[in-house]
Z-matrix of the N, CA and C atoms (Angstrom, degrees):
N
C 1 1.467
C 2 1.533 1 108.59
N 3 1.105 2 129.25 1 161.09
C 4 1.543 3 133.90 2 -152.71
C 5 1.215 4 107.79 3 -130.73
N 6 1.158 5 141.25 4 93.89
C 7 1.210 6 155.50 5 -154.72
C 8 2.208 7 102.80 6 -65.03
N 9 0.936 8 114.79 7 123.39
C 10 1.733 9 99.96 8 161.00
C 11 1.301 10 120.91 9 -114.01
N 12 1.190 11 119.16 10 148.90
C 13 1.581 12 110.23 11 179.47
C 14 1.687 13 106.35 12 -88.47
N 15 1.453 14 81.62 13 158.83
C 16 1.251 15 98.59 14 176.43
C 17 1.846 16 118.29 15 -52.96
N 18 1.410 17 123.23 16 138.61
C 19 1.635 18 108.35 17 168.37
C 20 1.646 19 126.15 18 -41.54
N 21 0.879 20 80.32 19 -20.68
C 22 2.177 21 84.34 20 -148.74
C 23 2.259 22 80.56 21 -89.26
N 24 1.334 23 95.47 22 -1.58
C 25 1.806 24 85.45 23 166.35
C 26 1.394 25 122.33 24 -80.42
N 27 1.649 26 103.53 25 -26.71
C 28 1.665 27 122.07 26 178.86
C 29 1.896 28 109.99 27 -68.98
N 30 1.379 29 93.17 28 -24.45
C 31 1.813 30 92.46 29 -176.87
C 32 1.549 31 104.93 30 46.54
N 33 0.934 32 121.12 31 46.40
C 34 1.916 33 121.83 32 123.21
C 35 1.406 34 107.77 33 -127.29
N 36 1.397 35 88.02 34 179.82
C 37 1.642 36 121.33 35 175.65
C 38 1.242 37 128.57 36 -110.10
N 39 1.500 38 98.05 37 5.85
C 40 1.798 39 117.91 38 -170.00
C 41 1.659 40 100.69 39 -58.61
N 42 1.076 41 125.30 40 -61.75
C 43 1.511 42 139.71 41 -174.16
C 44 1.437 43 111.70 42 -53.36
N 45 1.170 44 108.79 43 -21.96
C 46 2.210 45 112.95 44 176.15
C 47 1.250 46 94.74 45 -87.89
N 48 0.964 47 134.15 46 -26.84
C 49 2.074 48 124.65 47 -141.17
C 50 1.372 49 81.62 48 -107.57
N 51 1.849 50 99.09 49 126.23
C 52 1.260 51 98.53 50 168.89
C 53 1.732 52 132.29 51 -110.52
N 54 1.667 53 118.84 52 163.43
C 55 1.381 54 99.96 53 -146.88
C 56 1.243 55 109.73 54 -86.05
N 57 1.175 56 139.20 55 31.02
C 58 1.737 57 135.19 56 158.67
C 59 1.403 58 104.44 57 -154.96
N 60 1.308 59 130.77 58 175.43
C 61 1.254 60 142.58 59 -143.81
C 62 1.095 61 144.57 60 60.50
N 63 1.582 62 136.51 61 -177.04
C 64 1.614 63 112.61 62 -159.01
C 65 1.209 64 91.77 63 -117.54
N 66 1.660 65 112.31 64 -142.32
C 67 1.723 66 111.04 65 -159.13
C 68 1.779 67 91.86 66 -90.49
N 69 1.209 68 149.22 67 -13.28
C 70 1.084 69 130.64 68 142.51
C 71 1.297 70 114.44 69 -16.85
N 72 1.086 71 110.38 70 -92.25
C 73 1.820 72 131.22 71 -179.19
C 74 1.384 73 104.93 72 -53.24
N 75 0.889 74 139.29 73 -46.10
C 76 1.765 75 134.21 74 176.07
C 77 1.977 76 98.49 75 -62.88
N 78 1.152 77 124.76 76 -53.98
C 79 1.511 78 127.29 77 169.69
C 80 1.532 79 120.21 78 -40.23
N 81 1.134 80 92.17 79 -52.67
C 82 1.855 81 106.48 80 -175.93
C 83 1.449 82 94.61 81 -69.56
N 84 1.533 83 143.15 82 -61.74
C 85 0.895 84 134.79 83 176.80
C 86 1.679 85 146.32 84 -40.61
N 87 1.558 86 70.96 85 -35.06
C 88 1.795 87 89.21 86 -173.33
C 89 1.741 88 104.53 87 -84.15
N 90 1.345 89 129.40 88 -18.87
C 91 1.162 90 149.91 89 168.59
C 92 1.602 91 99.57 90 -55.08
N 93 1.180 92 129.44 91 -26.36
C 94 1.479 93 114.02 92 177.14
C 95 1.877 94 107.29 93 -135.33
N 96 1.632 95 93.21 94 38.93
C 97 1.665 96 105.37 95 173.79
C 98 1.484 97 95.69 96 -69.53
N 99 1.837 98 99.48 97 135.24
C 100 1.787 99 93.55 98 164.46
C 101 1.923 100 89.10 99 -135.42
N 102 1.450 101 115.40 100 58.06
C 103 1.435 102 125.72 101 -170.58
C 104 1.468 103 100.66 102 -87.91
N 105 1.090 104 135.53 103 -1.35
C 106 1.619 105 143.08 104 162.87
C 107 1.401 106 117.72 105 -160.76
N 108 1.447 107 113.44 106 -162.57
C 109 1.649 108 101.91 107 -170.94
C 110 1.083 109 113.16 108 -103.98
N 111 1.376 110 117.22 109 -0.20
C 112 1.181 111 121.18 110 -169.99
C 113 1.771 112 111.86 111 -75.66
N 114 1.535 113 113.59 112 9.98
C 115 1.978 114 110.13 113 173.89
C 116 1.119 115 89.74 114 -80.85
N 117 1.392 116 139.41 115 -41.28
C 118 1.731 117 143.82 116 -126.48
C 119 1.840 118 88.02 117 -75.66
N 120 1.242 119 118.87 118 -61.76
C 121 1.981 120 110.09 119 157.11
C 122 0.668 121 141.14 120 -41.81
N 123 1.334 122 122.24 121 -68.81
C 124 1.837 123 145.06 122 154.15
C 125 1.281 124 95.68 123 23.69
N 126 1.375 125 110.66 124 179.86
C 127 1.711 126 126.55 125 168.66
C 128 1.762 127 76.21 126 -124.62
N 129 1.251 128 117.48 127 -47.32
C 130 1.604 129 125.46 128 -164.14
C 131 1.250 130 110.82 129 -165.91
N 132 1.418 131 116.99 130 -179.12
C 133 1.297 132 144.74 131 176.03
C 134 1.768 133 102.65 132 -80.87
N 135 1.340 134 118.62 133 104.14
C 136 1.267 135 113.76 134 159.36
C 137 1.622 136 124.09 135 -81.29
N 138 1.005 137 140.50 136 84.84
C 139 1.407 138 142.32 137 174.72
C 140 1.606 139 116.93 138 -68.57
N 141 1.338 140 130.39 139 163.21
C 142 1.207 141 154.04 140 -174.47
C 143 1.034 142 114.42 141 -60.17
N 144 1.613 143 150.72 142 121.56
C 145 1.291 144 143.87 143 174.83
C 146 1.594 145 128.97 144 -125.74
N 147 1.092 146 115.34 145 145.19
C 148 1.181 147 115.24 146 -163.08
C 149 1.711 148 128.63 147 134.66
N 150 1.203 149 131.59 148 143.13
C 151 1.905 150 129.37 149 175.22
C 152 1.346 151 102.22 150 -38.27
N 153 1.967 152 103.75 151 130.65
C 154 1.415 153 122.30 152 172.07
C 155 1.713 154 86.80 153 -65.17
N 156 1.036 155 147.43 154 3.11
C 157 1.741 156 129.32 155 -170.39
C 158 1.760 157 101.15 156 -123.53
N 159 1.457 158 114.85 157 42.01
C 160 1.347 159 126.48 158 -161.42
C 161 1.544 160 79.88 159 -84.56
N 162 1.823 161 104.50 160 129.61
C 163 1.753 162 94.50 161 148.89
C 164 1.272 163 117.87 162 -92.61
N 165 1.258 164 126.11 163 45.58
C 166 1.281 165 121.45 164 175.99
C 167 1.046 166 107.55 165 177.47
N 168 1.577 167 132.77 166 137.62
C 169 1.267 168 143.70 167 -172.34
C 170 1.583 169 118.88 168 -124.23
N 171 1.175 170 115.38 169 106.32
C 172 1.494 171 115.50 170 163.80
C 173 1.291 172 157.24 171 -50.78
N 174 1.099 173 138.19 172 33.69
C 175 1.129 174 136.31 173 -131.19
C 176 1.589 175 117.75 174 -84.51
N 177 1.149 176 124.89 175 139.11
C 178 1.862 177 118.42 176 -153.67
C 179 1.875 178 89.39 177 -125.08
N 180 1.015 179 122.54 178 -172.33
C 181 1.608 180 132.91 179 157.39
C 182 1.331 181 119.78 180 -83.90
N 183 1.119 182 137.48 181 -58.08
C 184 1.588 183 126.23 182 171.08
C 185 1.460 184 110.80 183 -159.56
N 186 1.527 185 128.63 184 -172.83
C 187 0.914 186 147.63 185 -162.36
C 188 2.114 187 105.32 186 -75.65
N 189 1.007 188 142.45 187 162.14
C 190 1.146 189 131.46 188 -179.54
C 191 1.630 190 105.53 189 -132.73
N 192 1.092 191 135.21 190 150.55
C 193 1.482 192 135.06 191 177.43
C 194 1.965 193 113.81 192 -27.00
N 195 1.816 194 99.27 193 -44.98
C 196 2.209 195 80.99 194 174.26
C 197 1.518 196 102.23 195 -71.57
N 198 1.342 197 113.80 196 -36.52
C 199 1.202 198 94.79 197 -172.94
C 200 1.198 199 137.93 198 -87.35
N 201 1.557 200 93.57 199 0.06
C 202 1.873 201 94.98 200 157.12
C 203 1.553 202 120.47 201 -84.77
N 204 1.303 203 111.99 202 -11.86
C 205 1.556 204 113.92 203 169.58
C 206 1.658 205 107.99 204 -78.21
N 207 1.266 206 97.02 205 -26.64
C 208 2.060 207 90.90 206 -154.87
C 209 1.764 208 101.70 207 -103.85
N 210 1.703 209 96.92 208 -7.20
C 211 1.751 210 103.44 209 171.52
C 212 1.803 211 115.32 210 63.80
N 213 1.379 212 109.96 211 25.13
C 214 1.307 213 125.35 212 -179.74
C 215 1.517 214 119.42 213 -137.39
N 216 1.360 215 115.44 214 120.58
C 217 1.670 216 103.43 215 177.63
C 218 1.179 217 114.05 216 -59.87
N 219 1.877 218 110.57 217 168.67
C 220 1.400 219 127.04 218 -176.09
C 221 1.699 220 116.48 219 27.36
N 222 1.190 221 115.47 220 59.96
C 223 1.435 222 117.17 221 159.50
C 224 1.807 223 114.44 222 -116.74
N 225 1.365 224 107.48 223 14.83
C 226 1.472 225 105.77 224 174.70
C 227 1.613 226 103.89 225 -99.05
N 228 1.293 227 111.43 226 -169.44
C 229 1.401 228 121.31 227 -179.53
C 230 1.502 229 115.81 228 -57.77
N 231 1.549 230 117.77 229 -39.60
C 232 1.742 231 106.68 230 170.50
C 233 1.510 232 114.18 231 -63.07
N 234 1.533 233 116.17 232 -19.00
C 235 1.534 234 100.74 233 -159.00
C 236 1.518 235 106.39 234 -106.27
N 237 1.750 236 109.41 235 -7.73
C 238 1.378 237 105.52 236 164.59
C 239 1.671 238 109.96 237 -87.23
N 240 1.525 239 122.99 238 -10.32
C 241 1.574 240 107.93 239 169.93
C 242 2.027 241 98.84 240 -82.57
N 243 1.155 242 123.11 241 -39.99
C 244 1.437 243 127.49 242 169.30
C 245 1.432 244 111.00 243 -21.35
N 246 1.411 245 114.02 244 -55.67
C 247 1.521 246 126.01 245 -168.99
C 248 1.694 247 94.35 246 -66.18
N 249 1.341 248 128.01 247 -64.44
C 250 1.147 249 136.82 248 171.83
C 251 0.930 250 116.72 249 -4.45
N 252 1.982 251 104.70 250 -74.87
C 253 1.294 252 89.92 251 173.17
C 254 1.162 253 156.14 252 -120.73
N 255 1.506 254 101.74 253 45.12
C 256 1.160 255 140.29 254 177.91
C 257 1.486 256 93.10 255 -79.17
N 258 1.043 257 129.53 256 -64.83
C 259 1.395 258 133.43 257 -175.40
C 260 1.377 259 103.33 258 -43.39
N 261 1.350 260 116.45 259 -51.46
C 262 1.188 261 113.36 260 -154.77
C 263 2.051 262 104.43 261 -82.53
N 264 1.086 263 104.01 262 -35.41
C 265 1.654 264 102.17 263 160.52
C 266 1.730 265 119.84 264 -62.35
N 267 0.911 266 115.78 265 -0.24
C 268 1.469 267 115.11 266 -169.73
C 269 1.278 268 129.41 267 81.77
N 270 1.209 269 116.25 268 13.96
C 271 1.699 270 125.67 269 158.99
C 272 1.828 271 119.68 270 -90.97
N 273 1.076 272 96.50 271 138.06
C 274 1.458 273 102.43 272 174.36
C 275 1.182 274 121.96 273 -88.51
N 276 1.599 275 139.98 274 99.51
C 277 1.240 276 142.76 275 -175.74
C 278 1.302 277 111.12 276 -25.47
N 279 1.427 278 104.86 277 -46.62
C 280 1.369 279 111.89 278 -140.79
C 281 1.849 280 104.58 279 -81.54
N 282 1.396 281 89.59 280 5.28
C 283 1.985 282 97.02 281 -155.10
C 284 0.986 283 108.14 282 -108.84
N 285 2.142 284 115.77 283 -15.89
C 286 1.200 285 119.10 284 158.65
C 287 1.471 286 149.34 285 -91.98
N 288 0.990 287 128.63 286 -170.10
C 289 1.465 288 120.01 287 -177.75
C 290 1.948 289 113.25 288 -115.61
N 291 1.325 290 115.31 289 105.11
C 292 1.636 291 113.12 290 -175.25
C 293 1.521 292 109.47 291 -103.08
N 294 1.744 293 111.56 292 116.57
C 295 1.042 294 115.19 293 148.71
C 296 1.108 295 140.98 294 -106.79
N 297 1.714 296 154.67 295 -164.36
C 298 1.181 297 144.83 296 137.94
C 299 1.760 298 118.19 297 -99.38
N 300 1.095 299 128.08 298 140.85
C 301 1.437 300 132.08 299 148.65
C 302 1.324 301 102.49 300 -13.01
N 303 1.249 302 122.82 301 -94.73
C 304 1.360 303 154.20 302 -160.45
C 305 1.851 304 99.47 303 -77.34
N 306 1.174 305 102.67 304 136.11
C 307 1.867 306 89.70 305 -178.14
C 308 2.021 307 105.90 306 -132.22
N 309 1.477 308 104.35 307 29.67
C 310 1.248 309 122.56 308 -174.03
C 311 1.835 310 105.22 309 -130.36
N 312 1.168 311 139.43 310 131.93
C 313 1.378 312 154.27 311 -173.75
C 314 1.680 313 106.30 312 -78.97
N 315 1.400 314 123.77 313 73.19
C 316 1.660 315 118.95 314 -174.10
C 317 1.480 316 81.65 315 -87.61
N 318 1.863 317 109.49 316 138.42
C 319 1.275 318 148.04 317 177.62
C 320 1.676 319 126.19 318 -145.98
N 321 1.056 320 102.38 319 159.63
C 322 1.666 321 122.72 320 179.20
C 323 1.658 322 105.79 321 -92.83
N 324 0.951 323 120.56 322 120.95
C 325 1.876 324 87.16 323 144.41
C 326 1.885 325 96.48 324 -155.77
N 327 1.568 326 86.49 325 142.38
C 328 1.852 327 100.66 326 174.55
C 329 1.396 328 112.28 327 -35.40
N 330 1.675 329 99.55 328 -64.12
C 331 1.232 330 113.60 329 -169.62
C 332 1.492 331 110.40 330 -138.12
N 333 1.649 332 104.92 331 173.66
C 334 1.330 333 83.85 332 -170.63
C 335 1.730 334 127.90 333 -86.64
N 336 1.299 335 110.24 334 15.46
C 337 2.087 336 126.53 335 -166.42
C 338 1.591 337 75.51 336 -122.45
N 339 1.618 338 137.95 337 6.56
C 340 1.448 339 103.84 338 157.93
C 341 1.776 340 120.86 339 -103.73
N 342 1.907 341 90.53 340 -166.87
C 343 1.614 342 73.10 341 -157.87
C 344 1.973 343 105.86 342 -81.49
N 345 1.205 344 128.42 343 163.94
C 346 1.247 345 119.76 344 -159.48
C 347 1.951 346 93.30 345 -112.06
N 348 1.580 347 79.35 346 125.63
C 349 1.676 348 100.03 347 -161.12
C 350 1.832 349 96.07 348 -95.06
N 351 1.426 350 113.70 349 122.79
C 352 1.348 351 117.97 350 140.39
C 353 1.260 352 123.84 351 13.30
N 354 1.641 353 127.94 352 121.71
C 355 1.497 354 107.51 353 169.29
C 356 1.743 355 93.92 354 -147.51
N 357 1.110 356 113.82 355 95.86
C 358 1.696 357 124.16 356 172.74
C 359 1.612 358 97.66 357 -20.65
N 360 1.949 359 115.21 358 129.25
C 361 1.494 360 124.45 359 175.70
C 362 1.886 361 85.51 360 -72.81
N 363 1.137 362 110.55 361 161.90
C 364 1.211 363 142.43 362 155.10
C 365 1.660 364 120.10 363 -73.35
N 366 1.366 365 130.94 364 144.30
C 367 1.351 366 136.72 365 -164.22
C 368 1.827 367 93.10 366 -54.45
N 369 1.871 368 118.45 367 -55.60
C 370 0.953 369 119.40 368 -169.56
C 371 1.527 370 114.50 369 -52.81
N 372 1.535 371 113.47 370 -46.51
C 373 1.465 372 114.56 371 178.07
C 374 1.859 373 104.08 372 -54.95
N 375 0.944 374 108.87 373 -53.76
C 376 1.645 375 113.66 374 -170.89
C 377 1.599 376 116.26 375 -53.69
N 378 1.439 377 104.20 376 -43.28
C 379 1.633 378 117.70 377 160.88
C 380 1.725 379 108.91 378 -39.86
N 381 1.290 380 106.34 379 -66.74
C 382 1.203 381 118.96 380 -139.98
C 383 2.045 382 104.22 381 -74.01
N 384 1.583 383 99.98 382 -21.81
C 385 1.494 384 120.09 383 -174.81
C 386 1.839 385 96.88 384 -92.13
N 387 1.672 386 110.50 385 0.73
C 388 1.267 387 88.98 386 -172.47
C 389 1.989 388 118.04 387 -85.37
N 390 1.130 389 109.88 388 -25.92
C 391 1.694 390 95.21 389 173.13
C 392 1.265 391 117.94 390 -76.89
N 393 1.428 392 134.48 391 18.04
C 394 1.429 393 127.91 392 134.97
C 395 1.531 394 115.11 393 -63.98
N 396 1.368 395 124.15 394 -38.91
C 397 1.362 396 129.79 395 178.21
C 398 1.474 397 118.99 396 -60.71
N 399 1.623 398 103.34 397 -30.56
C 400 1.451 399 106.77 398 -151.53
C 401 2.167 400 79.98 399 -101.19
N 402 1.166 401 113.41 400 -31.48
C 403 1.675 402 110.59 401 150.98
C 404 1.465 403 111.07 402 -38.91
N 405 1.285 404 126.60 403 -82.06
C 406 1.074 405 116.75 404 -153.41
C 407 1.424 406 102.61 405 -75.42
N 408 0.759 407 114.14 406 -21.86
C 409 2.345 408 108.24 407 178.70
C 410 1.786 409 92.02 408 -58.98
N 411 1.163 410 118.59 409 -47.66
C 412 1.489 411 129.91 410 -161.96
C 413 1.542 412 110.68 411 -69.48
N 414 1.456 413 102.21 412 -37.15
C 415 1.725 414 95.11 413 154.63
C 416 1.510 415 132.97 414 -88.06
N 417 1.467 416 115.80 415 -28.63
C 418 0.839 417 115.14 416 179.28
C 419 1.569 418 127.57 417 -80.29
N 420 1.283 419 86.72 418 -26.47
C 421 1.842 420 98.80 419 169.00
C 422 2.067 421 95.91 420 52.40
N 423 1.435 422 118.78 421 67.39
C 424 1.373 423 97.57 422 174.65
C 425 1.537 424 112.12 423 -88.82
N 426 1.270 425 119.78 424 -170.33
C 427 1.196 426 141.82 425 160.33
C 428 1.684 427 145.39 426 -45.96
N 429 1.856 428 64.40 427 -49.50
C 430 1.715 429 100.39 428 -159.76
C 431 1.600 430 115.81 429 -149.14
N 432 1.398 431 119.99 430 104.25
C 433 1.878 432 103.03 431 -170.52
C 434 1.619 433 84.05 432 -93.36
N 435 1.317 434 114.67 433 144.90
C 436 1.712 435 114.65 434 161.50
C 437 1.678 436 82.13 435 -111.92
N 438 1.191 437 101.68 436 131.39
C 439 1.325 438 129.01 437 166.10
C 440 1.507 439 108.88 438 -106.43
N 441 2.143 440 107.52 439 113.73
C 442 0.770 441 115.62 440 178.14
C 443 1.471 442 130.18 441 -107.31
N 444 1.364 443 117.54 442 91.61
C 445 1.701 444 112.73 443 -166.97
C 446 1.512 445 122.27 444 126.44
N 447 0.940 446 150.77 445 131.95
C 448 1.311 447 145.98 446 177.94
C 449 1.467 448 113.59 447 -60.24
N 450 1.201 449 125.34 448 -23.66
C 451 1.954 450 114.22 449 152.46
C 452 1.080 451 106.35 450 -52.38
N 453 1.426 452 123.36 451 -73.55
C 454 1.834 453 106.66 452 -175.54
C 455 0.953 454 112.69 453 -48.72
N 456 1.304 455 117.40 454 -45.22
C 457 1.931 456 94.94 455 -164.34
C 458 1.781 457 100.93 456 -67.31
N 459 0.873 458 117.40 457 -48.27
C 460 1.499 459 97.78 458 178.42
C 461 1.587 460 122.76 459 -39.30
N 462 1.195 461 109.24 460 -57.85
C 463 1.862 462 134.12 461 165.10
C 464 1.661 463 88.47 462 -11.34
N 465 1.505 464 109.35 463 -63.33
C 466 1.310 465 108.15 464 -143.08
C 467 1.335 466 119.63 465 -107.55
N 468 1.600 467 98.00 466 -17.42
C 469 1.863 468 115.16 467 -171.56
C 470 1.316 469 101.32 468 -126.72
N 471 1.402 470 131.16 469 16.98
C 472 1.592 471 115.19 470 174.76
C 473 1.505 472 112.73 471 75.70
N 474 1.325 473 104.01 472 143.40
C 475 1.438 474 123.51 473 -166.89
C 476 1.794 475 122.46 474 -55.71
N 477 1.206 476 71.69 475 -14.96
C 478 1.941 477 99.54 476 173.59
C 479 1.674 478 106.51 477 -62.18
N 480 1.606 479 120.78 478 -37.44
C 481 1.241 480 126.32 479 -165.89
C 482 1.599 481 114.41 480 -54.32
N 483 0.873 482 105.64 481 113.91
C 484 2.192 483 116.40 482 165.38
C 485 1.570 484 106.50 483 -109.64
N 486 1.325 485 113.63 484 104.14
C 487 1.232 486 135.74 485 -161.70
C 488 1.808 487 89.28 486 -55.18
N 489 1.587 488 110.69 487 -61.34
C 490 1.476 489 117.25 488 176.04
C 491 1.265 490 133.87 489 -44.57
N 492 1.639 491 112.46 490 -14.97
C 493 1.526 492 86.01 491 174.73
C 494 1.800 493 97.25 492 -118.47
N 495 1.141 494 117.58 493 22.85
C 496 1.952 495 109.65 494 161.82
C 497 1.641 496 99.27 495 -131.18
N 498 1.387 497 135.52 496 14.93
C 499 0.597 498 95.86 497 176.36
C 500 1.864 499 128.22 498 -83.99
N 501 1.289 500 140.72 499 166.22
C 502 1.847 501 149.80 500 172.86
C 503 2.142 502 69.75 501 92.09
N 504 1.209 503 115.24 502 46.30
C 505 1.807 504 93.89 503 157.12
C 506 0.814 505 95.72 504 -131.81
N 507 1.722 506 128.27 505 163.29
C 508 1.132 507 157.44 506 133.29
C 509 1.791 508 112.43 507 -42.84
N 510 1.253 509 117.49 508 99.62
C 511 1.450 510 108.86 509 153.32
C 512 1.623 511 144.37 510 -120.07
N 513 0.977 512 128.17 511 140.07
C 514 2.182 513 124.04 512 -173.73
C 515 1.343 514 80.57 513 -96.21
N 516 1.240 515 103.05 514 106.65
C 517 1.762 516 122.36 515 126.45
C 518 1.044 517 131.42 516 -90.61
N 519 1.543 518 142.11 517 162.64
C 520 1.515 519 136.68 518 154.83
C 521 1.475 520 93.44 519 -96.58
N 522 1.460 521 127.07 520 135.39
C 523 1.435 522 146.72 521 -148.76
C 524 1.371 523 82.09 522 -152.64
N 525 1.391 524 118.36 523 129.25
C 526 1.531 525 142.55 524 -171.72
C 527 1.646 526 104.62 525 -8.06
N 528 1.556 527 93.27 526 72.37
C 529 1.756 528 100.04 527 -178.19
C 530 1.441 529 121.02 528 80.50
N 531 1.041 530 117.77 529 -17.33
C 532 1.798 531 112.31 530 176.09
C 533 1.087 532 91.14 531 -103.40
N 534 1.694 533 95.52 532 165.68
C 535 1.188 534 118.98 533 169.68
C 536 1.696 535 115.85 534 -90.38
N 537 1.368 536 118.10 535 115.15
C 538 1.473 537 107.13 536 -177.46
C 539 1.475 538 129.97 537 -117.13
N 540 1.211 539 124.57 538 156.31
C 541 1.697 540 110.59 539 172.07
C 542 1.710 541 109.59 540 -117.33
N 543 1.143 542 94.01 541 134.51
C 544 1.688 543 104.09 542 -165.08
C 545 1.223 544 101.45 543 -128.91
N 546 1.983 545 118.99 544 153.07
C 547 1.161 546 126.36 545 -150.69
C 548 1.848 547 76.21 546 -154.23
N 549 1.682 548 119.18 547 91.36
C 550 1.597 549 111.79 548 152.74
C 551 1.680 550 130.99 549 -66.92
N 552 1.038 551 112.88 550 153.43
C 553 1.277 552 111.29 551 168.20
C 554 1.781 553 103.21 552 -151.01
N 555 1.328 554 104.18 553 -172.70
C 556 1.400 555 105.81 554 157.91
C 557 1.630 556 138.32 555 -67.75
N 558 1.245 557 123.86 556 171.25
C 559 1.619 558 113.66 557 177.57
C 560 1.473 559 95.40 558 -92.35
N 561 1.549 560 117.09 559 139.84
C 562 1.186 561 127.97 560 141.92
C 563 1.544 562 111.85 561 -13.45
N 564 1.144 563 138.75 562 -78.05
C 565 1.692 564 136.39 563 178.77
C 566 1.068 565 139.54 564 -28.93
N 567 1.934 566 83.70 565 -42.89
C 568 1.712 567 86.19 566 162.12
C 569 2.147 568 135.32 567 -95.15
N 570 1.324 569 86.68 568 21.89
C 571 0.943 570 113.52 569 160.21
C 572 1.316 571 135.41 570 -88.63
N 573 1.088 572 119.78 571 -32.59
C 574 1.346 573 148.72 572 161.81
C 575 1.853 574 114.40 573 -67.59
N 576 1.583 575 106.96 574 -43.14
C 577 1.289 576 122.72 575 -176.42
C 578 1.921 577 116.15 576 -76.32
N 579 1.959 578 98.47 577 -9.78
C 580 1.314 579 106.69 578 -172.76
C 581 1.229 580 134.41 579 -69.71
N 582 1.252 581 131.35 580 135.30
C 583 1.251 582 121.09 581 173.01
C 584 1.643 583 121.03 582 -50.08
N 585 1.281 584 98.11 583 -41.19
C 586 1.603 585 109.20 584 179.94
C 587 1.270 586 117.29 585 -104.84
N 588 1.363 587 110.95 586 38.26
C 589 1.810 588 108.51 587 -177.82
C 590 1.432 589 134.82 588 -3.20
N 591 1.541 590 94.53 589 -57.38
C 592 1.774 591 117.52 590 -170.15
C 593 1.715 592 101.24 591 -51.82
N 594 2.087 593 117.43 592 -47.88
C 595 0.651 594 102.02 593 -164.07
C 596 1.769 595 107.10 594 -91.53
N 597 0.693 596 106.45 595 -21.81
C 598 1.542 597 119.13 596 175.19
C 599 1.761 598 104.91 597 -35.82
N 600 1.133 599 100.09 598 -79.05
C 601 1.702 600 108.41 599 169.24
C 602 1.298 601 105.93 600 -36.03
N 603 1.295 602 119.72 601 -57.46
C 604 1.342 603 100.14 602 -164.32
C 605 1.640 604 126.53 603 -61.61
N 606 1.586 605 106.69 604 -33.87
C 607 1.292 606 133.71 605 150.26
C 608 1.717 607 101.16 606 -30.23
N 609 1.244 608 124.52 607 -61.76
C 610 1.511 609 126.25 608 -157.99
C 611 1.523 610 104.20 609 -72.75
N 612 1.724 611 116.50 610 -37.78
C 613 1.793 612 112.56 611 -162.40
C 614 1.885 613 80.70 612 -94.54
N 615 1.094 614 126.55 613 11.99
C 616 1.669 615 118.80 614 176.20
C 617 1.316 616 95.33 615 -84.02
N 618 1.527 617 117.90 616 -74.05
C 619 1.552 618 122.81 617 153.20
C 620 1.740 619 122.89 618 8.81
N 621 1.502 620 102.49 619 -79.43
C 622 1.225 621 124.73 620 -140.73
C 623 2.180 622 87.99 621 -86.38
N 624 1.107 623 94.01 622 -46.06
C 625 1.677 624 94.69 623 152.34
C 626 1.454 625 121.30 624 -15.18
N 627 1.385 626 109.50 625 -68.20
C 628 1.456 627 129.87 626 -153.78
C 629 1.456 628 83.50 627 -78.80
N 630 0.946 629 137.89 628 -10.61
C 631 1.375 630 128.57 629 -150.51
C 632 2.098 631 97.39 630 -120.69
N 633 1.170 632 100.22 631 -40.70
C 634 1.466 633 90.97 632 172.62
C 635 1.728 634 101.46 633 -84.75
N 636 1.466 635 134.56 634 -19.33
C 637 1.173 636 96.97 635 148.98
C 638 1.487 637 160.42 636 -106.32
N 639 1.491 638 98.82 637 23.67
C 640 1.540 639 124.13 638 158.94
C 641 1.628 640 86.32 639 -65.91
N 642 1.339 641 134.42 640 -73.80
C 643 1.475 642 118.77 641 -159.32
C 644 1.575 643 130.43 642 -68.56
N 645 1.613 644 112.84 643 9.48
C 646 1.463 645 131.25 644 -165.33
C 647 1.569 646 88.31 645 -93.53
C-alpha cells in the first residue's frame, strides 16, 4: 500500500483555490484550506473582506486571536485603531477591501486556559498562503495595495522587503502578473506595541495619507 502525505506537506494552497468564481467561492473555499499546518490550530480560516469593486486593498500579515474566533479580518484592537486612521487620512474603511498574507492564526500558548500569544508565519507558511492573495488581487483588481507590515511586504515584494526604508512611498511592482502600485507602512500592532504610541500613529495616518492621495 502506498503511503500519501498529507496536503499541508506540499505547503501551498494552489489545490483549494478554485479556478472561476468570485470572493464568494474563493471564501467558501479557503474555509476548508489544509495548504500548511498552520489550520490544524486555527479556530478557522480567516479570509479577506470587503467589495470585489474595492479601490484599494489592504493587506495585513495574518489573522490575530479575535479574529480567529470571530473568522473576520481586523476586528481586534489593531484593526479598530487601522480604521481610525484610515478615517482620519481620508479613506473610508468601509470602501476598502482587508486581507492578511497568511489567512490562519499561528500562536504560542503555555497552556491551554492561557492567553494565546502571537507567533510570526514563516517565509514557507507565507509562500504557501500566497495564491489565495494572488486570488483575491485577481478579483479585486484594486487601485492601491497599502501594505501593512513587513510580512506583507515580503508576501508580495520578496524577502528583500524593509518595510522602513519605502515606507509613506508610492511603488509599481508586477505582483503575480499585474502591474501594481503599492503604498507600505507599518502594521497596526506595532503601533499598539509602541513606546510612543501618539507618535507612532501619527507616523501610520502620514502613511495612509500618501495613499489616499495616490487614489484622489
Amino acid at each position: 500500500m502506498v503511503r500519501t502525505s498529507a496536503p499541508e506537506d506540499a505547503y501551498t494552497a494552489e489545490p483549494f483555490v478554485p479556478e472561476r468564481g468570485g470572493l464568494p467561492a474563493l471564501r467558501r473555499a479557503a474555509a476548508e484550506c489544509r495548504g500548511c499546518p498552520l489550520h490544524r490550530d486555527a479556530t478557522q480560516t480567516v479570509f479577506g473582506a470587503g467589495s470585489a469593486d474595492a479601490r484599494v486593498m489592504l493587506v495585513g500579515e495574518q489573522p490575530g486571536d479575535q479574529e480567529d474566533r470571530q473568522g473576520e479580518p481586523f476586528v481586534g484592537p489593531a484593526g479598530k485603531l487601522l480604521d481610525r486612521a484610515l478615517a482620519e487620512a481620508g479613506i473610508d474603511p468601509a470602501e476598502a477591501y482587508v486581507t492578511n498574507a497568511v489567512k490562519h492564526f499561528k500562536f504560542t500558548q503555555a497552556e491551554p486556559r492561557k492567553r494565546r500569544i502571537h507567533k510570526a508565519p514563516t517565509l514557507r507558511e507565507t509562500a504557501a498562503c500566497g495564491p489565495w492573495l494572488a486570488a483575491e488581487l485577481a478579483v479585486v483588481e484594486p487601485e492601491l495595495i497599502v501594505v501593512l507590515g513587513a510580512t506583507a511586504g515580503k508576501a508580495l515584494l520578496g524577502s528583500s522587503f524593509r518595510v522602513t526604508q519605502v515606507r509613506g512611498t508610492v511603488l509599481e511592482e508586477e505582483i503575480h502578473g499585474r502591474a501594481e502600485r503599492l503604498v507600505p507602512t507599518v502594521h497596526p500592532s506595532s503601533v499598539l506595541r509602541s513606546d510612543d504610541r501618539e507618535a507612532a500613529y501619527r507616523g501610520l495616518v502620514s502613511d495612509l495619507k500618501v495613499a489616499a492621495d495616490a487614489l484622489s
